[in-house]
RODO-2510 file (C-alpha; in nm, 4 decimals, decimal comma):
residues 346
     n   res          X          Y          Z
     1     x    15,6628    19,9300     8,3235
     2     x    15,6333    20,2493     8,5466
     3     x    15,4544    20,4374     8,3039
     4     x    15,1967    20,1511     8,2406
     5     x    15,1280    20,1122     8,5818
     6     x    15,1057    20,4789     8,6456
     7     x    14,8478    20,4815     8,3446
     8     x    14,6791    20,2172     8,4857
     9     x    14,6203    20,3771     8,8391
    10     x    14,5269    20,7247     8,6230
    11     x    14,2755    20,5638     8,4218
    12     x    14,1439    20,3396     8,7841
    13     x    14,1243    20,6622     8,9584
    14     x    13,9207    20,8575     8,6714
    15     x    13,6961    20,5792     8,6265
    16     x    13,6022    20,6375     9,0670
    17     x    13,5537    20,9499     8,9681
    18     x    13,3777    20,9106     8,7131
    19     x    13,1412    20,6668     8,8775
    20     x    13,0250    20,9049     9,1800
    21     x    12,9603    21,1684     8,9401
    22     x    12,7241    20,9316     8,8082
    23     x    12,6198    20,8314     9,1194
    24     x    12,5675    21,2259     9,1534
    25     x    12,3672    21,3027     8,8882
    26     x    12,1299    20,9963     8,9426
    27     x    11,9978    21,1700     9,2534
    28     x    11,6972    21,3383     9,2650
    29     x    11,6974    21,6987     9,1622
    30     x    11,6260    21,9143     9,4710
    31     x    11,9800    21,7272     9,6166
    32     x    12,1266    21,8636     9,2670
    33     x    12,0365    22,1734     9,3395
    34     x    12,1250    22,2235     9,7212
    35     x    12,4690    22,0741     9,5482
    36     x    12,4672    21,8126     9,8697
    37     x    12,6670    21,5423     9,7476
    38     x    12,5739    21,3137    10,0340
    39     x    12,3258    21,1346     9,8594
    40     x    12,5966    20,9771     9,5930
    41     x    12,7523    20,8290     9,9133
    42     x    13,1311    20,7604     9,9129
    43     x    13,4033    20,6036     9,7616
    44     x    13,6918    20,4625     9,9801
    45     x    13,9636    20,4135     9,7335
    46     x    14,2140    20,1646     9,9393
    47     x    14,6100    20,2472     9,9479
    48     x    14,6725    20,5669     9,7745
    49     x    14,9175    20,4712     9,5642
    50     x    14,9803    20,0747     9,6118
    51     x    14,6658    20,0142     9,4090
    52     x    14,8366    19,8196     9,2069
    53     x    14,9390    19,6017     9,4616
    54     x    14,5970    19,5811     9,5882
    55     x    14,5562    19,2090     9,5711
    56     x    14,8391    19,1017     9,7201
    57     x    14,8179    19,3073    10,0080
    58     x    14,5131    19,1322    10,0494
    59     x    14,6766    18,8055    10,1607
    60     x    14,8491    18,9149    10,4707
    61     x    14,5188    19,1324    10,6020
    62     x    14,2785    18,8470    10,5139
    63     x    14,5224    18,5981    10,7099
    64     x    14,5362    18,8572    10,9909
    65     x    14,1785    18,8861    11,0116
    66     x    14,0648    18,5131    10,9599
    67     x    14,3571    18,4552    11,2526
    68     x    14,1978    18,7566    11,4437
    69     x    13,8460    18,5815    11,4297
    70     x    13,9668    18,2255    11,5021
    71     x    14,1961    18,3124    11,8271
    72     x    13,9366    18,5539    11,9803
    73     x    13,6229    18,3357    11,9488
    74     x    13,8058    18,0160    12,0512
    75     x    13,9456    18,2789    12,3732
    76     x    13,5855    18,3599    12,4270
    77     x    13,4447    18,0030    12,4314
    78     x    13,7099    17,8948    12,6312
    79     x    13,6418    18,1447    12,9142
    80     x    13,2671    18,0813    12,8768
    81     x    13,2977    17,6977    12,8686
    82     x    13,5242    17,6904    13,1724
    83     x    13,3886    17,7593    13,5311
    84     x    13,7220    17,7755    13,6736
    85     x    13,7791    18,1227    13,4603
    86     x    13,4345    18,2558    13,5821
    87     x    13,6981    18,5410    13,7340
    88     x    13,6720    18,9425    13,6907
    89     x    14,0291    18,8997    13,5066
    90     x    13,8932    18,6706    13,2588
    91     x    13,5785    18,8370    13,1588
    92     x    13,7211    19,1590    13,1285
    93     x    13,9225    18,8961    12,8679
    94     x    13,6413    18,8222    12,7132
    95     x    13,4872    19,1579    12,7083
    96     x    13,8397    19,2982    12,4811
    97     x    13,8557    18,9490    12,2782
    98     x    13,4441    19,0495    12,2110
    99     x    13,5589    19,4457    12,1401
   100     x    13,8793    19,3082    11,9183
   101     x    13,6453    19,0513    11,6569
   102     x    13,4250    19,3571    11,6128
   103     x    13,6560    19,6630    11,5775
   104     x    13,8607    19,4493    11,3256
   105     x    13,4908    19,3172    11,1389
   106     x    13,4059    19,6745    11,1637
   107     x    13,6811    19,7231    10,8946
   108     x    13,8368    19,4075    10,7275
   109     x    13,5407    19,2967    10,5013
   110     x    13,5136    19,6427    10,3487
   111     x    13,8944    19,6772    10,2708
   112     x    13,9035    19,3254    10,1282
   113     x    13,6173    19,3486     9,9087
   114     x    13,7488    19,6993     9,8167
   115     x    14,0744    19,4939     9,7583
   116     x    13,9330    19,1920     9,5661
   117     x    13,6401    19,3200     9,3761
   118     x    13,6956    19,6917     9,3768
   119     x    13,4175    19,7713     9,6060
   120     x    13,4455    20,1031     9,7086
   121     x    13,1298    20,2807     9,7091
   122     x    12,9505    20,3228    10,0577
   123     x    12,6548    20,5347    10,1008
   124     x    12,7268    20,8706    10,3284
   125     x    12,5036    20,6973    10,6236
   126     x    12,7256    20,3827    10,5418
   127     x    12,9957    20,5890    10,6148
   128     x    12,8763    20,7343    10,9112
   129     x    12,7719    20,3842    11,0463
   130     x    13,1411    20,2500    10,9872
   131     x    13,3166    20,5178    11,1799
   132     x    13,0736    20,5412    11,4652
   133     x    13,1480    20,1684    11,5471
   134     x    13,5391    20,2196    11,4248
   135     x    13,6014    20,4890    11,7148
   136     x    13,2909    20,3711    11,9749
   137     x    13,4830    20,0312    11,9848
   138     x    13,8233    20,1642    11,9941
   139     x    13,7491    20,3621    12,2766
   140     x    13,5528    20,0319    12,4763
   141     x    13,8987    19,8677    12,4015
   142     x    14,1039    20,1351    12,6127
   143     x    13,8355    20,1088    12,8632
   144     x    13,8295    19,7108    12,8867
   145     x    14,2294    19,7631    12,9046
   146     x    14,1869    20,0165    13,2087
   147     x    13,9430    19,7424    13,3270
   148     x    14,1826    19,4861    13,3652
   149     x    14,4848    19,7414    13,4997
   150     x    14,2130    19,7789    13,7642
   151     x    14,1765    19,4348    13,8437
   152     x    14,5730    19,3679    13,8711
   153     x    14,5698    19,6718    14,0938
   154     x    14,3239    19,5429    14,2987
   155     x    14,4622    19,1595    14,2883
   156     x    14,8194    19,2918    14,3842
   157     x    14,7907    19,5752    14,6439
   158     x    14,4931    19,4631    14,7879
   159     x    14,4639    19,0540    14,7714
   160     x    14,2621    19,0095    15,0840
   161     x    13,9671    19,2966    14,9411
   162     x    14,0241    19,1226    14,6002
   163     x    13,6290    18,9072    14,6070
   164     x    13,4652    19,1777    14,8329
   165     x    13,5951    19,4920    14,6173
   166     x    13,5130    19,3150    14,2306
   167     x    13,2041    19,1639    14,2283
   168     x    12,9595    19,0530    14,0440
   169     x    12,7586    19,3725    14,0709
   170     x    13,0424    19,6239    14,0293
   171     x    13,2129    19,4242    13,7174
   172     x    12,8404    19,4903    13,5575
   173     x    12,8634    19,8387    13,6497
   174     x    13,2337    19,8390    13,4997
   175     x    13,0762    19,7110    13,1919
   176     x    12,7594    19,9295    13,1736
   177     x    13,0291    20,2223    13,2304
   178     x    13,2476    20,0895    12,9671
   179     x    12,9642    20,0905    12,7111
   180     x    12,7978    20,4187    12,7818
   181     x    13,1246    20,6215    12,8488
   182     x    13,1910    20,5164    12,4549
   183     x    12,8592    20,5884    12,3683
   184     x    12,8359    20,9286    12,4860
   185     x    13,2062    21,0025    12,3383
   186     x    13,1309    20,8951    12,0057
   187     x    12,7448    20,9715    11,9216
   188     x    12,7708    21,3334    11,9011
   189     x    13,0580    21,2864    11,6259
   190     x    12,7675    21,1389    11,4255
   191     x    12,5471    21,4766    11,4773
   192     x    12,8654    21,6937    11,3961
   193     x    12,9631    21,5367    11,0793
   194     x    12,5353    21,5536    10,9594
   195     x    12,5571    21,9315    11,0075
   196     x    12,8369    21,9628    10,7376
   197     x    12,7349    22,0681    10,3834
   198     x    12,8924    21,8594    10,1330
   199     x    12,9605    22,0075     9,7686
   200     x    13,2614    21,8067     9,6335
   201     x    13,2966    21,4562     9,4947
   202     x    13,3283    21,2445     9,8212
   203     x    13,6775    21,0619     9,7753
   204     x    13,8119    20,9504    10,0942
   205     x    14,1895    20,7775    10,0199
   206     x    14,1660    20,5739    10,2915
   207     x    14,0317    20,1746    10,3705
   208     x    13,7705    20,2913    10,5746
   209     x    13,5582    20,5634    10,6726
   210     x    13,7047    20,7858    10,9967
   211     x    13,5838    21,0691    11,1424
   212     x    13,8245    21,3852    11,0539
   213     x    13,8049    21,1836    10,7111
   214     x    13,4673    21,2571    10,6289
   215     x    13,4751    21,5923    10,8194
   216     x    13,7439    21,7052    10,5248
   217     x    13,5028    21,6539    10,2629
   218     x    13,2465    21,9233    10,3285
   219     x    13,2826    22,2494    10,2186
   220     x    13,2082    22,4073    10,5396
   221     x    13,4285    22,4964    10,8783
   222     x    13,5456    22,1660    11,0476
   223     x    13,6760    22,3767    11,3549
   224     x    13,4157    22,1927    11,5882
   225     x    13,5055    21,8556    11,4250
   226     x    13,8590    21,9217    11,4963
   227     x    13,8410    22,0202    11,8909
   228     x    13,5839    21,8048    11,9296
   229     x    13,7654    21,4621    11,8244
   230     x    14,0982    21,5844    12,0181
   231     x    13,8858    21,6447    12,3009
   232     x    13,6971    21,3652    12,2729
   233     x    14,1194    21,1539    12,2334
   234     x    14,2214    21,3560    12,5247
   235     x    13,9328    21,2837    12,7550
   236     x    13,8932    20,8856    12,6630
   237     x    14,1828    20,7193    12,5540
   238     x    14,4340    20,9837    12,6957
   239     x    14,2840    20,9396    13,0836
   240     x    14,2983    20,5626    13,0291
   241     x    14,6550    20,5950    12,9785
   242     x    14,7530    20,8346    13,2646
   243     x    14,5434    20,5945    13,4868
   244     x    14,6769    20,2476    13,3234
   245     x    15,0063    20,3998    13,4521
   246     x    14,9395    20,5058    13,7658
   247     x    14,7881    20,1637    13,8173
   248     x    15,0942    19,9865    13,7438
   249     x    15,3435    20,1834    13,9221
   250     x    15,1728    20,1077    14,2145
   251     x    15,1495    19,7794    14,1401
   252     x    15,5310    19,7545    14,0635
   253     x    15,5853    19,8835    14,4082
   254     x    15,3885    19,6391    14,5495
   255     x    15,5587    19,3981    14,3767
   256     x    15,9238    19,4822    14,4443
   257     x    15,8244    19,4903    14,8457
   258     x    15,7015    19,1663    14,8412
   259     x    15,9018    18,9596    15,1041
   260     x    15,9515    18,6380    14,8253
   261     x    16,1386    18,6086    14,5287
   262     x    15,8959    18,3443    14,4249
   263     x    15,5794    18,5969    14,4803
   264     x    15,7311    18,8789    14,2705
   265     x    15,8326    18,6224    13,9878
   266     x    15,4209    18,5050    13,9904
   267     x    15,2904    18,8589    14,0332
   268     x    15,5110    18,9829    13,7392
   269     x    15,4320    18,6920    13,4895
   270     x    15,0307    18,7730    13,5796
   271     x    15,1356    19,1556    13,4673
   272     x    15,2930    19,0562    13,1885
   273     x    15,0928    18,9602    12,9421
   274     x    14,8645    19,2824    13,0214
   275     x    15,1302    19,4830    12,9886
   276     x    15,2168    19,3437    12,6674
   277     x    14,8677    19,3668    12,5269
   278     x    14,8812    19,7645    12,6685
   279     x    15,1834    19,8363    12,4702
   280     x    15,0566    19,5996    12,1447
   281     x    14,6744    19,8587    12,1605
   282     x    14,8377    20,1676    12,2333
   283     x    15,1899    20,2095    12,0792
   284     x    15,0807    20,1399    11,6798
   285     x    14,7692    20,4013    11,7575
   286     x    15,0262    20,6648    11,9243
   287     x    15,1903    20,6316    11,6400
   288     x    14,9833    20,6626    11,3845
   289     x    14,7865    21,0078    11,5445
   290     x    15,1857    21,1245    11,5928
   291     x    15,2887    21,0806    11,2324
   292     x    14,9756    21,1125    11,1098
   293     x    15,0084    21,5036    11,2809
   294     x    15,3200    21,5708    11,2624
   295     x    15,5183    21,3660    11,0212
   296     x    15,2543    21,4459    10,7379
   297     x    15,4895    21,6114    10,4971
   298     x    15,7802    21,3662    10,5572
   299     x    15,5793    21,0280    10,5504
   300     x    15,4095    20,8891    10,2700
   301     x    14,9720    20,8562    10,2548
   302     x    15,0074    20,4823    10,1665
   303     x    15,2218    20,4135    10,5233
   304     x    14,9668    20,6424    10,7360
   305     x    14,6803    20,4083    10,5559
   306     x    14,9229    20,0638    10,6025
   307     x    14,9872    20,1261    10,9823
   308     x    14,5952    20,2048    11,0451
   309     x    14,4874    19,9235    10,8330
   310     x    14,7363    19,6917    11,0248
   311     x    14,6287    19,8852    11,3685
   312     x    14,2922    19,7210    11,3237
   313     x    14,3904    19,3434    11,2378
   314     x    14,7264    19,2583    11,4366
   315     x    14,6167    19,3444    11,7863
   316     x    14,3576    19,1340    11,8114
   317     x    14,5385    18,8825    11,6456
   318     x    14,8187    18,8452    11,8796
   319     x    14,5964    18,9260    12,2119
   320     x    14,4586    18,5632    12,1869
   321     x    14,8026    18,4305    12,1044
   322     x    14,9635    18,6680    12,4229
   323     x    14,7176    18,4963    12,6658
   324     x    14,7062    18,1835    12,5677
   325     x    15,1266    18,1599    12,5610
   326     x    15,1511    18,3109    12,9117
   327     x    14,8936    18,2328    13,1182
   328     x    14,8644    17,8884    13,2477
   329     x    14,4672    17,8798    13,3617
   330     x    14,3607    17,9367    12,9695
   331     x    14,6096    17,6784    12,8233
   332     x    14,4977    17,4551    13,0151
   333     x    14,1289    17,6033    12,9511
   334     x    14,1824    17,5494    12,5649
   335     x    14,3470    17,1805    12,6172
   336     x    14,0074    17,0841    12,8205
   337     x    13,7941    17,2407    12,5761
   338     x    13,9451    17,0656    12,2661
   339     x    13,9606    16,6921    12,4832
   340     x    13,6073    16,7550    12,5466
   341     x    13,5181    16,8363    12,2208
   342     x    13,7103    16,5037    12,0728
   343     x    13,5506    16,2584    12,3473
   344     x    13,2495    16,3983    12,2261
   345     x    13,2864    16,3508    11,8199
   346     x    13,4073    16,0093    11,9329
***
């Protein structure tokens, strides 16, 4: 049985092969002859070894990802729908639920029909397109996240400044921050990875496309690429961090000076579910870079592709599920939604 199914994933993985090389040679001749093999695009060939299991992975992601959709947009209508969650807390909410439905559509539909159909060819600008929004989103996620740390901080240390310090104007400056500081990040990336020669068959063993994993395809020095994305790591989504924490440990001394048990009990459950979503974002992607770096020789490809693959579908699946559990304001949001929507039908 072992020696079928390795057979079987030879002959799968020669036939990929095979098929870009056609996809090669059916280009025009002056890209033959520069030897650019950007034009035959890319093939994303899934789970290095678990192709055989392909299908049934499947299952689980396309659960995760139909859940994913499902909690987020009914998270996003419910804050919409209700005035009484018109707060800077709950459209920062809506801003990561928006940020969570499209880093995980940026992903999921390409794995699964890679999974189901064996769909893996993408064009190079495809590619490209894929892991600008893959890492552009990711980094408006941390940012959202530092959002919200902002708005505990400023709830809990400072309650009285609380309406005069988040407004309406400065939560649209938060957001028009949020979306160019990602912007600027990522673009260049795109600019970096076009000045790359390309010579070799494009096989990326991965789900989707990422940005050091199309920089290892070309045949020239990937030095920039390299400093540039741990820069680019460093200066995004490593600042959120240091500054999520600083947030909360002076929010946690707020808390433990307030004069009432009862106060620090409230103030804590708000925290909670923030902090859980802080540690559900950032812990699996810690991990991943970490072993990804460092553990490369010890852990297999197929976990390093599992972990990033789940990375994209379970966080935004449970972030729904987190708020809706332990805050009070959007069960009750979601419960007047739904009776509303039944008197209606009636």
């Amino acid at each position: 049985m072992r020696l079928e199914r390795k057979a079987r994933k030879q002959e799968k993985n020669q036939w990929k092969v095979k098929k870009i090389m056609a996809l090669s040679s059916a280009t025009s001749p002056a890209a033959v002859n520069d030897s650019d093999t950007r034009v035959a695009g890319c093939l994303l060939i899934g789970i290095p070894g678990l192709e055989h299991l392909h299908i049934w992975l499947s299952i689980p992601f396309c659960t995760m990802y139909a859940a994913a959709l499902a909690g987020n947009g009914i998270l996003i209508c419910v804050i919409l729908s209700q005035p009484s969650l018109h707060e800077p807390m709950y459209i920062f909410l809506s801003m990561l639920a928006s940020a969570d439905i499209l880093l995980s559509t940026s992903t999921m539909p390409k794995a699964l029909a890679n999974f189901w159909m064996g769909s893996s060819h993408i064009s190079f600008d495809g590619c490209l397109t894929q892991m600008f929004f893959i890492h552009f989103l990711f980094v408006a996620d941390s940012a959202v996240l530092l959002a919200m740390a902002f708005d505990r901080f400023v709830a809990i240390c400072y309650p009285l400044r609380y309406s005069t310090v988040l407004t309406k104007t400065v939560i649209g400056k938060i957001v028009a921050a949020t979306m160019t500081r990602s912007f600027i990040i990522m673009f260049p990336s795109v600019f970096l990875l076009k000045r790359l020669h390309y010579c070799r068959i494009n096989i990326i063993a991965h789900t989707f496309c990422e940005h050091m994993g199309i920089a290892r395809l070309s045949c020239s020095d990937i030095s920039i690429n390299i400093w540039y994305g741990l820069a680019a790591a460093l200066l995004s989504t490593g600042l959120d961090i240091i500054l999520i924490t600083v947030s909360y440990i002076h929010i946690l001394q707020a808390v433990f000076h307030l004069p009432s048990q009862n106060a620090r009990s409230k103030a804590l459950s708000t925290c909670g579910s923030h902090v859980c979503v802080i540690l559900l974002f950032y812990i699996p992607a810690l991990f991943s870079v970490f072993a990804y770096r460092f553990g490369g020789k010890h852990i297999p490809r197929y976990v390093h592709i599992l972990l990033a693959n789940l990375y994209v579908v379970i966080p935004p699946m449970l972030n729904p599920i987190i708020y809706g559990v332990r805050t009070k304001q959007i069960w009750e949001g979601v419960k007047q939604m739904f009776s509303h929507l039944v008197q209606e039908s009636k």
